[in-house]
Residue frames as qw, qx, qy, qz and C-alpha x, y, z in Angstrom:
[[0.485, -0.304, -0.225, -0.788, 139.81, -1.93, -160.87],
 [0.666, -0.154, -0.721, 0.110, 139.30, -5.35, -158.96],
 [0.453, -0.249, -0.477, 0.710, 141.46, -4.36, -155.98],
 [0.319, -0.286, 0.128, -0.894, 139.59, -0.49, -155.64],
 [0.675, -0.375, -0.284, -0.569, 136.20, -2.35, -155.59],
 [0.679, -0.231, -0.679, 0.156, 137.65, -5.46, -152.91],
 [0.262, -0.076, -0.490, 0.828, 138.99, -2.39, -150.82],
 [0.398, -0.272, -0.057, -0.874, 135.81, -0.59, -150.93],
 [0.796, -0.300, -0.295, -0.434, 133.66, -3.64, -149.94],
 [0.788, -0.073, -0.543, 0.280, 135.91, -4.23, -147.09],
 [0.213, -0.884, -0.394, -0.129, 135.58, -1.27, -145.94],
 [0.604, -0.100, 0.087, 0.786, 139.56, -0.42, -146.35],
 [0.246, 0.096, 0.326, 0.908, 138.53, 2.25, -148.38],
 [0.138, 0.511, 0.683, -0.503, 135.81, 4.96, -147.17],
 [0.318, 0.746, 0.165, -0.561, 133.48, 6.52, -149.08],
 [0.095, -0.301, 0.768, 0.557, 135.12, 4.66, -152.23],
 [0.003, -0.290, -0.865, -0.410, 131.73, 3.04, -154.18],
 [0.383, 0.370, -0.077, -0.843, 128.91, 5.39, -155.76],
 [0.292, 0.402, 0.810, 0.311, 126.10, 3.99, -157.69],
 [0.241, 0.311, 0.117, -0.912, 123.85, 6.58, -159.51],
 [0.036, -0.237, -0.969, -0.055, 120.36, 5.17, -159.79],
 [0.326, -0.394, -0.303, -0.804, 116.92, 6.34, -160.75],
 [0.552, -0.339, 0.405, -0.645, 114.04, 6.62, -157.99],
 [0.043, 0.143, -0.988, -0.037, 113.44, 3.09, -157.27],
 [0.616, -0.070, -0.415, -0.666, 110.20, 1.56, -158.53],
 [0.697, -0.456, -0.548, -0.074, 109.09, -0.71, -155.80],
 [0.735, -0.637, 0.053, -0.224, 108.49, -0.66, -151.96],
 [0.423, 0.374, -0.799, 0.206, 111.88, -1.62, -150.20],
 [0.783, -0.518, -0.187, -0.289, 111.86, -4.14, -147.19],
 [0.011, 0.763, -0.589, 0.266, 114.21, -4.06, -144.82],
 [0.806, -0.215, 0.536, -0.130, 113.70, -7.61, -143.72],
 [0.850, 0.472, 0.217, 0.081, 114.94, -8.32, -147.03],
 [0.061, 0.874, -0.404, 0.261, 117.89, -6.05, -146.51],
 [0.216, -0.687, 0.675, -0.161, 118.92, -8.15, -143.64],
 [0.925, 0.249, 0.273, -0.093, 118.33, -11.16, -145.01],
 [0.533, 0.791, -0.140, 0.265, 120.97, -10.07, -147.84],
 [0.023, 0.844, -0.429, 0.322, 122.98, -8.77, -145.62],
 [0.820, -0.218, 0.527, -0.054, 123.06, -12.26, -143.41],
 [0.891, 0.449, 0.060, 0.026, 124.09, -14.02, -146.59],
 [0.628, 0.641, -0.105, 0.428, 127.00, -12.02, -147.04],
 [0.093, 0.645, -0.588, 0.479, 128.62, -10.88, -144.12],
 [0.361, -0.057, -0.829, 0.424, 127.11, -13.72, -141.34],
 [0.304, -0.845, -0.435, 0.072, 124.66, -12.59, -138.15],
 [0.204, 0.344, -0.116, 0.909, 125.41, -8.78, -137.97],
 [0.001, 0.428, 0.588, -0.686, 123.33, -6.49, -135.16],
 [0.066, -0.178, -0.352, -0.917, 120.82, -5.32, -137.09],
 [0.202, 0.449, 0.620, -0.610, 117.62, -4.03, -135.92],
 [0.062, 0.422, 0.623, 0.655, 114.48, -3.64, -138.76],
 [0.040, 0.685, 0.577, -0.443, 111.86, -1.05, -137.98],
 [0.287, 0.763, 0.249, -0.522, 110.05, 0.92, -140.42],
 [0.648, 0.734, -0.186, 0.088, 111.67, 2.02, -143.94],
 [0.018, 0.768, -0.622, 0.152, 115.19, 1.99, -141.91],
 [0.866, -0.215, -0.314, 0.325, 117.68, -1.23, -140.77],
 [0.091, 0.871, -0.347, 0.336, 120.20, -0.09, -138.21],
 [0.878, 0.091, -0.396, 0.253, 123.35, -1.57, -137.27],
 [0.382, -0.900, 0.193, -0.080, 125.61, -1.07, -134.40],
 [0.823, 0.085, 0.118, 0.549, 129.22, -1.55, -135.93],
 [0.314, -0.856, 0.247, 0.328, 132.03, 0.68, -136.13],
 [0.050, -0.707, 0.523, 0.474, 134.87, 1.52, -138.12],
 [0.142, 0.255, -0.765, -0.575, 136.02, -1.22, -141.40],
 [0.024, -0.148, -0.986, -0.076, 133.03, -3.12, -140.73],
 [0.289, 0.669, 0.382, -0.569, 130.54, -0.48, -140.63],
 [0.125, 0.575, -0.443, -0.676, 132.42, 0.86, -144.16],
 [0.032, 0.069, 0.951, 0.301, 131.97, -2.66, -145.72],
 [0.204, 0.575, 0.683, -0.403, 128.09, -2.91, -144.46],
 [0.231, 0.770, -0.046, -0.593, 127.67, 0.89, -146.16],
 [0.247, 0.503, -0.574, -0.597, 128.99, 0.23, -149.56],
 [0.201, 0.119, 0.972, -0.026, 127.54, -2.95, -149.60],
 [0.129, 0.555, 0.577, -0.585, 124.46, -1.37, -149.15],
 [0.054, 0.698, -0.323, -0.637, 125.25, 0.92, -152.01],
 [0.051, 0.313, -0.835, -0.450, 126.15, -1.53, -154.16],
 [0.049, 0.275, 0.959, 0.050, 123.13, -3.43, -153.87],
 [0.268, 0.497, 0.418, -0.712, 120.40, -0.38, -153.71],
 [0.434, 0.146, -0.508, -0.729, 119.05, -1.12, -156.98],
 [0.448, 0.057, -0.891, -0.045, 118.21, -4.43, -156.04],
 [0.283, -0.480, -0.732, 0.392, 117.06, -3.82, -152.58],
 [0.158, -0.827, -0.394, -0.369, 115.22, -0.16, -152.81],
 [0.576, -0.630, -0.310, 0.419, 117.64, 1.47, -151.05],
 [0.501, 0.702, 0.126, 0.491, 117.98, 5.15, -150.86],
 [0.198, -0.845, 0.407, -0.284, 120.21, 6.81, -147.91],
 [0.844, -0.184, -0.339, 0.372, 123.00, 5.02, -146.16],
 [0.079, -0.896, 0.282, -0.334, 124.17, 6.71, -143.59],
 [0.881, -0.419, -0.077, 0.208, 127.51, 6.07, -141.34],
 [0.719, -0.318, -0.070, 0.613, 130.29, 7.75, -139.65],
 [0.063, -0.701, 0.055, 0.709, 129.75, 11.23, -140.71],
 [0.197, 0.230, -0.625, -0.720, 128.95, 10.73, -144.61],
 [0.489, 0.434, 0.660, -0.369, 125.55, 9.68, -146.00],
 [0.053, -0.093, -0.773, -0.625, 124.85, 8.31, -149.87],
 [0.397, 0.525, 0.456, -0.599, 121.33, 9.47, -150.82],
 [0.547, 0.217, 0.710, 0.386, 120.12, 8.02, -154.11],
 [0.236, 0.904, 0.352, -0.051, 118.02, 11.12, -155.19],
 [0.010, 0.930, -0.145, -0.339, 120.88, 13.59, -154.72],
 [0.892, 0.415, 0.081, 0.160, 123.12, 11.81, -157.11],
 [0.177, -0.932, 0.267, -0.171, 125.80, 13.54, -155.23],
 [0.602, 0.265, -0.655, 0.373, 127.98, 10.21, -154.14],
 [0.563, -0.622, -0.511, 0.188, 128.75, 10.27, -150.33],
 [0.044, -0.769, 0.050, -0.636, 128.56, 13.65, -148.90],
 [0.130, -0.082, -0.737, 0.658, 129.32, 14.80, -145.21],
 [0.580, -0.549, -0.115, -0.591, 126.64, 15.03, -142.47],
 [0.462, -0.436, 0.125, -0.763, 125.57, 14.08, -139.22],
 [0.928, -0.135, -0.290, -0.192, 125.42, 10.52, -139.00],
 [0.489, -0.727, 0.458, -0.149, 126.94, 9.12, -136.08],
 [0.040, 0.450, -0.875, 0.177, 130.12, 6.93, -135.32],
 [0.186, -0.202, 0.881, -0.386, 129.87, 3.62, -134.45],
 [0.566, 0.544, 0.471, -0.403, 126.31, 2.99, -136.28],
 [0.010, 0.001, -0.715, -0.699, 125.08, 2.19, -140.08],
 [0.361, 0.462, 0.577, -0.569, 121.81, 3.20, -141.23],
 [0.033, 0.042, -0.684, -0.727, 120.07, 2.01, -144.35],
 [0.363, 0.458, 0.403, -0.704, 117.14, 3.43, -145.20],
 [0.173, 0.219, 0.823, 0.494, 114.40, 1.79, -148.19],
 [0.051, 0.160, 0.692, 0.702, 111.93, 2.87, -150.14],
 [0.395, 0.121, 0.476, -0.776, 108.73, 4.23, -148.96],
 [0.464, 0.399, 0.791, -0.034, 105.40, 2.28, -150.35],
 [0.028, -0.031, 0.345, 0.938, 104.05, 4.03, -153.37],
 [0.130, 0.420, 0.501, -0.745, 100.53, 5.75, -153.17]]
């Protein structure tokens, strides 16, 4: 079990770590994202703006980023990662599905305020 999860969060292993998680009860903040995310992988490109962080990275180090991400969206109010053609969306409780999301790019997308 160990060695799945080290290869998932190293991004050996795509599309290998699923959390299923109710809607998330607070506001996320993506400055808090990359904060987090500094801790744990070092200075990464990441750009904040709006509900979304986005990273320019690419192959095992985009995978790592993503499941990271994943793994921590309870904690950090995060509900879509998207990267490299597959995209984890907390609502659809679906795991990571294909789509659209480009190569070369990670996109993690929090919580909207609540109203």
């Amino acid at each position: 079990m160990g060695r799945a999860y080290a290869s998932a969060l190293t991004g050996h292993s795509e599309r290998a770590l699923d959390c299923t998680l109710r809607a998330a009860d607070t506001a996320g903040d993506p400055n808090a994202v990359v904060a987090a995310m500094t801790t744990e992988f070092g200075a990464l490109p990441a750009v904040a703006q709006g509900r979304t962080v986005q990273l320019n990275i690419s192959g095992a180090q985009a995978w790592a980023v993503a499941q990271w991400a994943v793994a921590n969206a309870k904690d950090l109010s995060v509900t879509q990662v998207d990267v490299a053609g597959a995209t984890w969306n907390r609502q659809d409780h679906k795991g990571w599905q294909d789509s659209a999301a480009a190569s070369g790019s990670v996109t993690i997308t929090v919580s909207a305020p609540k109203t």
